[in-house]
C-alpha positions in Angstrom: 0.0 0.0 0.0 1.0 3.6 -1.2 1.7 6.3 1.6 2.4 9.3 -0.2 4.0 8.6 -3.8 1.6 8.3 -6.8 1.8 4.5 -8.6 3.8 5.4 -11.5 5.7 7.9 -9.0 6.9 4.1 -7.0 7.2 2.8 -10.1 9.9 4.9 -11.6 11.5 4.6 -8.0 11.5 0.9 -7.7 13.5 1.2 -11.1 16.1 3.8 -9.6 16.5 2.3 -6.2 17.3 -1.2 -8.6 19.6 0.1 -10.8 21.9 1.4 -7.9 21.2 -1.2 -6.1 20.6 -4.5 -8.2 20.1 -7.8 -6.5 22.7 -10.7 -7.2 22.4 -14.7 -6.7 23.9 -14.1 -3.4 22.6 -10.8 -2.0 18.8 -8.8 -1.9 19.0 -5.7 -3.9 17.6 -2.1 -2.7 14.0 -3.7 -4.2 13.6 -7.0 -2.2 15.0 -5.1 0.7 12.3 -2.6 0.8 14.0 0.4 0.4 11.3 2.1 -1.9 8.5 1.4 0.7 11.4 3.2 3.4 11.4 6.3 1.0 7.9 6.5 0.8 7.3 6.2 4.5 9.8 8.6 4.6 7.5 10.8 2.1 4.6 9.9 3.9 6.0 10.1 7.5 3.1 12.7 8.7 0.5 10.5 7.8 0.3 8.6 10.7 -0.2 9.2 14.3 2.5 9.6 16.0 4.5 10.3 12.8 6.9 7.6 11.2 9.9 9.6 12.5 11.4 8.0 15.6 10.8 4.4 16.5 10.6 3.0 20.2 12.5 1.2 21.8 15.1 0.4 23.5 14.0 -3.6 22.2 12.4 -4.7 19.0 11.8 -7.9 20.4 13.8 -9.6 17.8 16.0 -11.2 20.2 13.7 -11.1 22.8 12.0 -8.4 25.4 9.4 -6.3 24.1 9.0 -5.1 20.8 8.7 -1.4 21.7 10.1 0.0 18.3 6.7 -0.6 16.5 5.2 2.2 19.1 6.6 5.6 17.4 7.2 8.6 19.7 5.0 11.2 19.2 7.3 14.5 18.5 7.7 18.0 20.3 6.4 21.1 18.8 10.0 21.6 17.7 10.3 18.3 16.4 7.5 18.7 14.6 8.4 21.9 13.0 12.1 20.7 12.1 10.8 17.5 10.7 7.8 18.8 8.7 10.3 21.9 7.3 12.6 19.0 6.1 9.9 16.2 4.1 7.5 18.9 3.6 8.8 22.4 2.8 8.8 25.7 4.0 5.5 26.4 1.5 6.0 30.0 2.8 4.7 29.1 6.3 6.3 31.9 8.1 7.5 29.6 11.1 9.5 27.0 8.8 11.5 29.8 7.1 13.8 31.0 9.9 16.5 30.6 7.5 14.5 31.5 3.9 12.7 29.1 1.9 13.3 25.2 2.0 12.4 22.4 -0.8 11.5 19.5 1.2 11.8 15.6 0.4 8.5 15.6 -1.1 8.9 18.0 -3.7 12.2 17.0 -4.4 11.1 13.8 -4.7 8.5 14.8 -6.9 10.6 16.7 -9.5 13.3 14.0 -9.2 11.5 11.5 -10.5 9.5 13.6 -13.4 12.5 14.5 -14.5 13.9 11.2 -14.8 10.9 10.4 -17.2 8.1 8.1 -17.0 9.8 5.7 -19.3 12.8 5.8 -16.9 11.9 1.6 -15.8 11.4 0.6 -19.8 14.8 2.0 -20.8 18.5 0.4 -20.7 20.5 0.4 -17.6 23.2 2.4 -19.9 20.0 4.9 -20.5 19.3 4.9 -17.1 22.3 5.2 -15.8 22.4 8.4 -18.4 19.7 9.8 -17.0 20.7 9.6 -13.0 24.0 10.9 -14.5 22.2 13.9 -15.1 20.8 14.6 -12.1 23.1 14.0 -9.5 22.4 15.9 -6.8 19.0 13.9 -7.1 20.8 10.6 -7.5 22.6 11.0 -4.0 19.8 11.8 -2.3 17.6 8.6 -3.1 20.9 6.7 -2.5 21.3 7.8 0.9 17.6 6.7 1.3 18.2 3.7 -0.4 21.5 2.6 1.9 18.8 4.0 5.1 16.0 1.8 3.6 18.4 -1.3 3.1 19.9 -0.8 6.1 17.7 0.7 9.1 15.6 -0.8 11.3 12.6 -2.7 9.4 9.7 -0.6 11.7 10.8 2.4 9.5 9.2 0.6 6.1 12.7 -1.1 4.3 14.9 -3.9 5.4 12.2 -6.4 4.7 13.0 -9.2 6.9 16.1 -7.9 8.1 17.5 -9.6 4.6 20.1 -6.7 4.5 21.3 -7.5 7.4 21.4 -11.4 6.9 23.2 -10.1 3.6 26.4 -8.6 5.4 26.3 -10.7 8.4 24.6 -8.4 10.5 22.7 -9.9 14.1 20.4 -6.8 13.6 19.3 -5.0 17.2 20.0 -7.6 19.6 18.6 -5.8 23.0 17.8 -6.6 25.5 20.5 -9.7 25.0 23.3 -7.1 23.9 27.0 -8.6 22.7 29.2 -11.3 24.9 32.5 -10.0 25.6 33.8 -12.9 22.7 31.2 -11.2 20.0 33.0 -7.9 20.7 36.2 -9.0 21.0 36.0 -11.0 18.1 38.8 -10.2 15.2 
């Protein structure tokens, strides 16, 4: 289910997020990870109540205790502000231009992916690549997302499974157990 992008919006993302991150025989790419549903849940964050900012804790319940991250914290007024300034925009709301106007994730988002072209998942991966090519500063945005989607905690929308982290050998969050003296000693 769709939080805040449009269906050919995910679309053309599933293809990006792929192409710089493609799965192999042994390893989940950025798709079968989940990183487009991280991105937009991301998008999407203030949809929900509390908001799809900070996750619970200090347990998942992965490896036992109680799975407190699923139970987001709702945010402060200044939290609030900060974070909606950041996905959102200023939109010329006074309060959120402090320091002038701001293009938030969404927008940027938006214009990102028109401007890689609704065709962007039927052409080449030498086309595509062309295209990201193009718009870099664009292009390292969603793949900081996509590393944070393939990497973060699964409660935030991406990780799906925790393959990722099976991927790279990665326990995951592992309190309230924690690490033995070996684990952390270990060369």
């Amino acid at each position: 289910m769709l939080i805040w992008l449009s269906e050919s919006e995910f679309a053309t993302l599933q293809s990006v997020c792929d192409r710089m991150v493609p799965k192999s025989d042994a390893t989940p790419g950025a798709v079968q990870s989940g990183a487009p549903e991280y991105i937009d849940t991301l998008l999407g964050a203030f949809s929900f109540d509390p908001p799809r900012i900070w996750a619970g804790g200090p347990s998942s319940g992965r490896a036992g205790g109680v799975a407190a991250f699923k139970n987001f914290h709702s945010l402060t007024a200044m939290d609030e502000l900060a974070w909606r300034t950041r996905i959102e925009g200023s939109q010329g709301i006074p309060e959120r231009e402090f320091n002038g106007p701001v293009i938030g994730l969404q927008q940027a988002y938006r214009d990102g992916l028109a401007a890689l072209g609704s065709d962007f998942d039927a052409l080449t991966p030498e086309e595509q690549s062309e295209r990201l090519h193009a718009t870099p500063d664009f292009a390292e945005m969603v793949f900081t997302h996509v590393c944070e989607g393939m990497y973060g905690a699964p409660e935030y929308g991406g990780n799906r499974e925790t393959r990722a982290w099976a991927a790279i050998g990665f326990a995951g969050d592992v309190q309230p157990r924690g690490w033995t003296d070996q684990e952390v000693s270990a060369p």
